[in-house]
C-alpha positions in Angstrom: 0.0 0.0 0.0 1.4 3.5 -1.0 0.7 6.3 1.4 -1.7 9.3 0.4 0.7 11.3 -1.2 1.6 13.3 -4.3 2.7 11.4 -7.2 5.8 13.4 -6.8 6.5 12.6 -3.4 5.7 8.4 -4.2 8.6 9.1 -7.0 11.4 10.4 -4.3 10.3 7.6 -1.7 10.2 5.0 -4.3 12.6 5.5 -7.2 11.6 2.3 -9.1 8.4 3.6 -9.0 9.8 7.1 -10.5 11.8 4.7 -13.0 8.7 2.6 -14.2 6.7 5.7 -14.5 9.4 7.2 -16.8 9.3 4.0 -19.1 5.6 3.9 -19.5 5.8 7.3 -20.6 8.5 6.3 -23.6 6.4 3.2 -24.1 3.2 5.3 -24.6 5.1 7.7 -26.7 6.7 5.7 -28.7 3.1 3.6 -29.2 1.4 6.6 -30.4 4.2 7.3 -32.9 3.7 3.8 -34.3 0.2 4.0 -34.8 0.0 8.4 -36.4 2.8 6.4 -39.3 0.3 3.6 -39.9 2.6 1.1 -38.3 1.5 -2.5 -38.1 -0.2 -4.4 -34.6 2.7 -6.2 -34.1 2.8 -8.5 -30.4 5.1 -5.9 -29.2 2.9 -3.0 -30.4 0.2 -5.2 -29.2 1.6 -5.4 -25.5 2.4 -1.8 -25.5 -1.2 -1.0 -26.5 -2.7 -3.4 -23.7 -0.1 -2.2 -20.8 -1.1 1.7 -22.0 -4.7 1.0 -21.6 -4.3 -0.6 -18.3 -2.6 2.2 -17.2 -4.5 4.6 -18.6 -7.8 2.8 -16.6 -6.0 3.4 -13.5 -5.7 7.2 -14.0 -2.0 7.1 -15.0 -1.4 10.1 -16.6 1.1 10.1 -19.3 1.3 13.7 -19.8 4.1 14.1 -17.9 3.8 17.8 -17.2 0.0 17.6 -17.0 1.1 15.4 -14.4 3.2 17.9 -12.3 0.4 20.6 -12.6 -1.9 18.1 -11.0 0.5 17.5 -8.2 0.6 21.4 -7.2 -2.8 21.6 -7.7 -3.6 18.6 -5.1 -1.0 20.3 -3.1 -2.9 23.6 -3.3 -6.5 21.7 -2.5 -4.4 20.3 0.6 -3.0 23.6 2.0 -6.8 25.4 1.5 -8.1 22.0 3.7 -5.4 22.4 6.1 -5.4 26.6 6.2 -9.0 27.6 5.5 -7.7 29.9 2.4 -5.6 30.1 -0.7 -3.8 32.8 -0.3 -0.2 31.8 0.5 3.2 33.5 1.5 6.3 32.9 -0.4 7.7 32.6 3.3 5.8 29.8 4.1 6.0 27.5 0.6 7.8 29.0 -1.7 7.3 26.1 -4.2 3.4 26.0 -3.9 3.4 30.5 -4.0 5.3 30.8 -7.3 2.9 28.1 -8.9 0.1 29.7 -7.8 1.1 33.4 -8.9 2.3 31.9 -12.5 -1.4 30.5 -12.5 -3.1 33.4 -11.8 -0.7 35.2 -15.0 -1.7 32.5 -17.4 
């Protein structure tokens, strides 16, 4: 059982993790460049196309940094439930306070 953490934070405490997420995102890459060229179902294509679905049912997210912006936003959702507001000084997370001010400028 992994603890309720960020997908970041399960990547530092578990590094194989980190490593197999890392592959899955070549695989997937290198998947969807097969099939945009018109590239055949071979069984290796075949078990990259199963293992991507699989993952993709479980919420992986292949988007590596669609994946990040998720992780400060959770982190975000987690300070409001802890703080009672959003508003945050760079003092206290300076991380989580740049993210959110290059957030609000997009």
């Amino acid at each position: 059982n992994f603890p309720q953490n960020t997908p970041a934070e399960l990547t530092k405490q578990y590094p194989t993790l980190a490593r197999f997420c890392h592959d899955q995102r070549g695989e997937y890459g290198r998947l969807y460049y097969n099939k945009s060229k018109g590239g055949k179902m071979s069984l290796p294509v075949f078990d990259r196309d199963v293992r991507c679905r699989r993952l993709e049912e479980v919420g992986f997210e292949f988007d590596r940094k669609l994946a990040q912006w998720y992780d400060k936003y959770h982190e975000l959702v987690e300070y409001r439930n802890d703080n009672g507001h959003v508003p945050i000084s760079e003092k206290e997370n300076p991380s989580l306070y740049h993210w959110v001010r290059y957030q609000r400028r997009r």
